[in-house]
Residue, then its C-alpha position, 0 to 999 in steps of 0.5 A: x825553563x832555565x837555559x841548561x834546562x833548554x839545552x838538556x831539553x835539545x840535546x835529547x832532540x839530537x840524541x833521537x835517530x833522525x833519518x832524512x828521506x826524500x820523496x819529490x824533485x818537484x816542488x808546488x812553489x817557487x821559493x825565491x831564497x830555494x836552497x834545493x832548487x838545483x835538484x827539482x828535475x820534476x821528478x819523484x824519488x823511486x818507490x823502491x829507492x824511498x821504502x829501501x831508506x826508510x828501512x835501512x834508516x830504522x835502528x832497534x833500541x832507539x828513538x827513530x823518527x823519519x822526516x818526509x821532504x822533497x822538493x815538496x812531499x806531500x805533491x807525491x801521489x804515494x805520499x800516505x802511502x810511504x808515511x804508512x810504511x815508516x809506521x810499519x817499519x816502527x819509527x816512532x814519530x813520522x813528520x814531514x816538512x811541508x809549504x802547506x799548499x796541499x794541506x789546505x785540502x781538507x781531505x787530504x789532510x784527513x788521509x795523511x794523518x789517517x795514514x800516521x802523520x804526526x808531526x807537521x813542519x810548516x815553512x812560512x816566511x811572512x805574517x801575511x799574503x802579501x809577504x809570504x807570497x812574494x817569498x815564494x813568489x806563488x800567488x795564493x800560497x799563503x792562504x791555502x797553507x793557513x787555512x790547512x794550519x788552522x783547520x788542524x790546529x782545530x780538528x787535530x789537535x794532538x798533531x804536532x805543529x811547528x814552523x820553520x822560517x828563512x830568514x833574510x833581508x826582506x823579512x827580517x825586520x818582520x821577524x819578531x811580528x811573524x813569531x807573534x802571529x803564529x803565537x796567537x794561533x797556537x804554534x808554540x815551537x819554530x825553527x828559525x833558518x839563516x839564508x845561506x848563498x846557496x840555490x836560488x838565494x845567490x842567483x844575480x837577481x836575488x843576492x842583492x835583495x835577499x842578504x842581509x847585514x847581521x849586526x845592522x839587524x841585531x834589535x830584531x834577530x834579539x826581540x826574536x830570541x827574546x820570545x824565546x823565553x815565553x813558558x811553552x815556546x820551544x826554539x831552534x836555530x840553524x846557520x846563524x853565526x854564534x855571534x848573533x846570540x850574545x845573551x840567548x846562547x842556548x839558542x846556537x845551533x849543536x854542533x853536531x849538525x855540522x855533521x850533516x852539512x859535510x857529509x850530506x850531499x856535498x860529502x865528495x867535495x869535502x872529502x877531496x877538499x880534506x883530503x888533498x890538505x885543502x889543494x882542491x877546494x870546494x867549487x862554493x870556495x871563494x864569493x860564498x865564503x862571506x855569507x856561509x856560517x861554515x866558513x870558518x869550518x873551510x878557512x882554519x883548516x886552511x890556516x892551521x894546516x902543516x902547524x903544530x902550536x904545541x911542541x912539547x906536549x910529551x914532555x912537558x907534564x904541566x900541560x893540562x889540554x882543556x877538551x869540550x865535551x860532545x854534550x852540554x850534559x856532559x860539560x856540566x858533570x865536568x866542570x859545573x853547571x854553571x859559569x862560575x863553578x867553571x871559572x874556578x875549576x880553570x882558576x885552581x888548575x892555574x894555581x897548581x902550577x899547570x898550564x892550560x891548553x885551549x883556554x884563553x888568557x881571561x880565563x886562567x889560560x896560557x892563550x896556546x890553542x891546539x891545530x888540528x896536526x896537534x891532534x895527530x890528524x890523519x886529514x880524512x873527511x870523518x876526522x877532521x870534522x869530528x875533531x873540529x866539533x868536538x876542539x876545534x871550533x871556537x868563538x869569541x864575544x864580540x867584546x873581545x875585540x878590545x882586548x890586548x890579546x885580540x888578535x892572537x886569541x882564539x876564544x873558547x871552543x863553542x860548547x863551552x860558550x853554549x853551557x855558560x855563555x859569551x860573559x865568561x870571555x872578559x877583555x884585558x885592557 
């Protein structure tokens, strides 16, 4: 597929109701990167609590699909049981995210998809025992979820499989050599995650060996997107910084997503950071910052808090304020479908005598940016991260660095870079 084809294919994925309902506190391996690790009190989420969700998440006139996660789900006893219910309630696809240890029991295997399963998210993060294990520090783990793969891949084929992976330090040279193993077997569509300094990941024990330095392992992470590219192959990225996919743009992450991060379990925390105009500041602020693909997200509330670039924006009518759109569908319908027809809406707008508001100086813009007090903010959680995913979160090409207006630039907002790419920012010697 061409790269608005990949898009437009992903933009309907994020268009889906997606609900998110956990089963289990209690985990089966133990991951040395774990994210959740905090929430595994040995416990399984109430009954009453997980059929309450699973109905409630359910919306009429749309595509509903439930993801079943944990700690570990498929350990819950009622674990087919709750996968029957979501079926009852009419979701369309049910699917669980899964270390696969449970699924190397072949009748186990037989009952949950009896009981509707449909799509299996398997999270392997080696090619082989010795490297997989040592991630997951669980002897034997890679070869009972291989075999549960293998055996479905066989006798279940119209089940959907698909692997996510963490990415880190240990394993991110091997990274194109994962992808190329499961291709041999089959998978055709992976979800490719950045470690971030959360849970286990950022114990004293683990930092060191598990973070890693994007740009001295730029060769891998590109041979990677590359694969990408294989007819069939379908790709997902999650908290990566837009920078590590200069040439493979389709591949960074929507973000929409950011959505789910903010107003997910630390909901309260970003609340009273915003709200208090960033005096209270989230207990992550501060060492994790620099590993955190949302950093930037924290860190310009901070700057541009109180600022306000565009002072006369009532009264003078040349400015023309260039917005991004919420869907990459949409950013073609307005401005072309590809970056040259981009270049020439922005070049024509100049030559009418308007100035552009939002646009950098290498694409016919005056360079002046909107904060989020220029938007008329009203510093509310819902607020600030609409207005952030939809005007605020911009990037550069890391070209742009030897441009004359480096320093004072603040790139162009994100889904314009996903619609045509980093190549329409050219620095000005």
């Amino acid at each position: 597929m061409e790269n608005n084809e990949i898009l437009l294919f992903k933009e309907k994925a994020v268009k889906q109701n997606r609900v998110w309902v956990r089963i289990s506190n209690v985990c089966n391996n133990n991951c040395i990167f774990c994210l959740d690790s905090y929430s595994h009190n040995g416990t399984f989420v109430e009954e009453k609590l997980i059929k309450k969700q699973i109905k409630d998440g359910f919306k009429s006139g749309y595509e509903n699909r439930v993801i079943i996660s944990g700690g570990e789900a498929s350990i819950n006893p009622f674990f087919s049981e709750y996968i029957g219910y979501a079926k009852e309630i009419g979701y369309d696809r049910v699917q669980t995210i899964t270390n696969g240890v449970m699924f190397g029991n072949q009748e186990f295997v037989k009952k949950v998809i009896d009981a509707g399963l449909e799509e299996i998210t398997f999270s392997f993060h080696g090619h082989n025992e010795t490297l997989h294990d040592y991630l997951v520090a669980t002897p034997g783990a890679f070869k009972k979820s291989l075999s549960g793969l293998i055996h479905i891949k066989k006798n279940f084929p119209k089940i959907i499989i698909n692997i996510d992976i963490v990415v880190n330090k240990i394993n991110v040279v091997f990274l194109p050599d994962i992808i190329k193993f499961f291709l041999k077997l089959g998978v055709y569509e992976f979800d490719i995650l950045q470690i971030i300094p959360f849970g286990r990941a950022f114990f004293p024990q683990n930092k060191k060996r598990l973070f890693y330095n994007i740009k001295e392992n730029i060769a891998y992470l590109r041979e990677t997107w590359k694969l990408s590219r294989i007819s069939g192959m379908y790709m997902w990225t999650n908290r990566f910084p837009a920078e590590a996919f200069e040439g493979y743009e389709d591949l960074i992450q929507d973000p929409k997503k950011i959505k789910s991060e903010v107003m997910g379990e630390g909901r309260e925390v970003f609340d009273i950071f915003i709200s208090s105009k960033g005096k209270q500041k989230p207990q992550c602020f501060g060492d994790t910052c620099e590993y955190c693909f949302q950093k930037d997200y924290c860190h310009n509330f901070l700057k541009y808090k109180g600022i306000k670039n565009i002072k006369d924006k009532k009264s003078d009518n040349r400015l023309v304020f260039i917005k991004s759109k919420n869907f990459v569908s949409d950013i073609y319908k307005e401005f072309g479908e590809n970056k040259e027809n981009f270049i020439t809406f922005l070049k024509q707008e100049k030559e009418k005598g308007n100035i552009l508001i939002n646009i950098p100086k290498c694409l016919f813009g005056s360079g002046m940016y909107q904060t989020y007090d220029d938007m008329d903010g009203n510093y509310t959680l819902e607020d600030y991260t609409e207005k952030y995913i939809t005007n605020l979160y911009r990037k550069k090409s890391l070209s742009c660095k030897d441009c004359k207006y480096n320093n004072e630039c603040e790139g162009i907002h994100i889904n314009f870079i996903r619609a045509y790419g980093f190549s329409i920012l050219k620095a000005i010697k």
